[in-house]
C-alpha positions as a Python dict, from the first residue, in 0.01 Angstrom:
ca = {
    (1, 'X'): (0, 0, 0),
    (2, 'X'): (51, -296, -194),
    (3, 'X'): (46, -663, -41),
    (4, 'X'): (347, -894, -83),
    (5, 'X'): (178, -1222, -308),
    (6, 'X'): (456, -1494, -132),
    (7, 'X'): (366, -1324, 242),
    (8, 'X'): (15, -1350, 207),
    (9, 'X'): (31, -1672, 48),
    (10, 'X'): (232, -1815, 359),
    (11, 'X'): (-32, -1665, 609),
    (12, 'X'): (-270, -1765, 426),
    (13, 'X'): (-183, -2134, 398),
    (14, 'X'): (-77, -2138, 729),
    (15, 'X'): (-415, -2044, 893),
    (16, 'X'): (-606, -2293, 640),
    (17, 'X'): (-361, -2591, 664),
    (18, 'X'): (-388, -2557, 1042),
    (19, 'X'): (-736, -2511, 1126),
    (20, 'X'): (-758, -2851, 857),
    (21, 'X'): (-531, -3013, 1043),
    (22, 'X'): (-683, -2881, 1401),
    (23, 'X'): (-1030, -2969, 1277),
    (24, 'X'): (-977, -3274, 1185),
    (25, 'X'): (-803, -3411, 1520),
    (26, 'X'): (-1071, -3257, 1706),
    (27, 'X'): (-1318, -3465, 1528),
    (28, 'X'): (-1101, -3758, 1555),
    (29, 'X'): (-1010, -3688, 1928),
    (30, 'X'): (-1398, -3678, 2022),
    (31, 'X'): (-1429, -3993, 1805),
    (32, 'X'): (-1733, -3857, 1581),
    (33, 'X'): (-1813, -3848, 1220),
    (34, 'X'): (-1724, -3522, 1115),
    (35, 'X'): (-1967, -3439, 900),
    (36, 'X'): (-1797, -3154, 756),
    (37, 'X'): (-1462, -3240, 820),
    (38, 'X'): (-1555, -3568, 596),
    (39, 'X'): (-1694, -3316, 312),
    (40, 'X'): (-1317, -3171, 236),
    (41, 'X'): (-1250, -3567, 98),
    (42, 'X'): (-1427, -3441, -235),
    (43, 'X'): (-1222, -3180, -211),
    (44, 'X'): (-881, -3300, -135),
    (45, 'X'): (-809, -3623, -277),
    (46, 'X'): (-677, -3920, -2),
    (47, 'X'): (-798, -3681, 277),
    (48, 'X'): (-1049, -3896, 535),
    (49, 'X'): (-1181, -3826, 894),
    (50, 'X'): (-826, -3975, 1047),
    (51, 'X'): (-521, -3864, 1202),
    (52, 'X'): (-308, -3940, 887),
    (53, 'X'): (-576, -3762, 675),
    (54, 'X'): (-526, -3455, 947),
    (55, 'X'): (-211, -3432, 773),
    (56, 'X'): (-350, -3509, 427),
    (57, 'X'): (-628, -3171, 502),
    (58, 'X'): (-253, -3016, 614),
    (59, 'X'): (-91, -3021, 324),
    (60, 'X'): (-369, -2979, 115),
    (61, 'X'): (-499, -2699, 309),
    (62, 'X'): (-164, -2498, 291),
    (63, 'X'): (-149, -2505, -119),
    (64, 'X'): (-506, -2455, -135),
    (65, 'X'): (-450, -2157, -9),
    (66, 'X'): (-132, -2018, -55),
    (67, 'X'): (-253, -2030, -436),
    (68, 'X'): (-555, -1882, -355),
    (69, 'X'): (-373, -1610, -111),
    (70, 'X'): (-124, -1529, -405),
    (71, 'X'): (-414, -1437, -637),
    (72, 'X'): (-607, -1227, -397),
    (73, 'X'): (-288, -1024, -359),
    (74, 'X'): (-203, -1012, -736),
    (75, 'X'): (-583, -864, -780),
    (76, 'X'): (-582, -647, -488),
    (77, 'X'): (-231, -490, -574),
    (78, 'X'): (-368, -472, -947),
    (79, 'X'): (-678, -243, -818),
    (80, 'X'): (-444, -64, -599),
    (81, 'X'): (-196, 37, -867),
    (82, 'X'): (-471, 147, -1069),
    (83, 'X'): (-654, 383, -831),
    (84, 'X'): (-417, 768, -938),
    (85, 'X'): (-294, 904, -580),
    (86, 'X'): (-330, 1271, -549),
    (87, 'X'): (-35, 1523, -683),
    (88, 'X'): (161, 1651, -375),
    (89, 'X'): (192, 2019, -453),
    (90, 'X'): (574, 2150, -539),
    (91, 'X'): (771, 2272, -237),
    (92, 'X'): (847, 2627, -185),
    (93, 'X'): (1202, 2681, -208),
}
């Protein structure tokens, strides 16, 4: 079974951008540093413990991996394709 690259992608970037995003307003919410929450700002450039860098760490988040979901599923279909699936013996007629 082979994985679709753009559906993976999507998932993919969807989980990361929101747990970013969910993360960070957490930290912000409980009004403390956000020690790694603060870390992604090497990371993802303009992105700070805030709620407009929650939505930096969004955006971010979802092409991080989206790109990194789409080559995941290009190597995984790649091994796939190359493993030989068994010969189905011919029907008897």
């Amino acid at each position: 079974m082979k994985l679709n690259g753009r559906a993976f992608g999507m998932a993919c970037g969807v989980i990361w951008g929101a747990t970013v995003f969910l993360a960070t307003l957490a930290v912000v919410v409980r009004g403390g540093t956000g020690e790694l929450t603060s870390k992604l700002g090497r990371f993802y450039i303009g992105y700070h413990t805030s709620a407009f860098g929650a939505f930096v760490g969004l955006i971010y988040g979802f092409i991080h991996a989206y790109i990194m979901g789409l080559i995941f599923a290009s190597i995984y279909n790649s091994v796939v394709s190359s493993e030989k699936t068994p010969e189905t013996p011919p029907k008897p007629e």
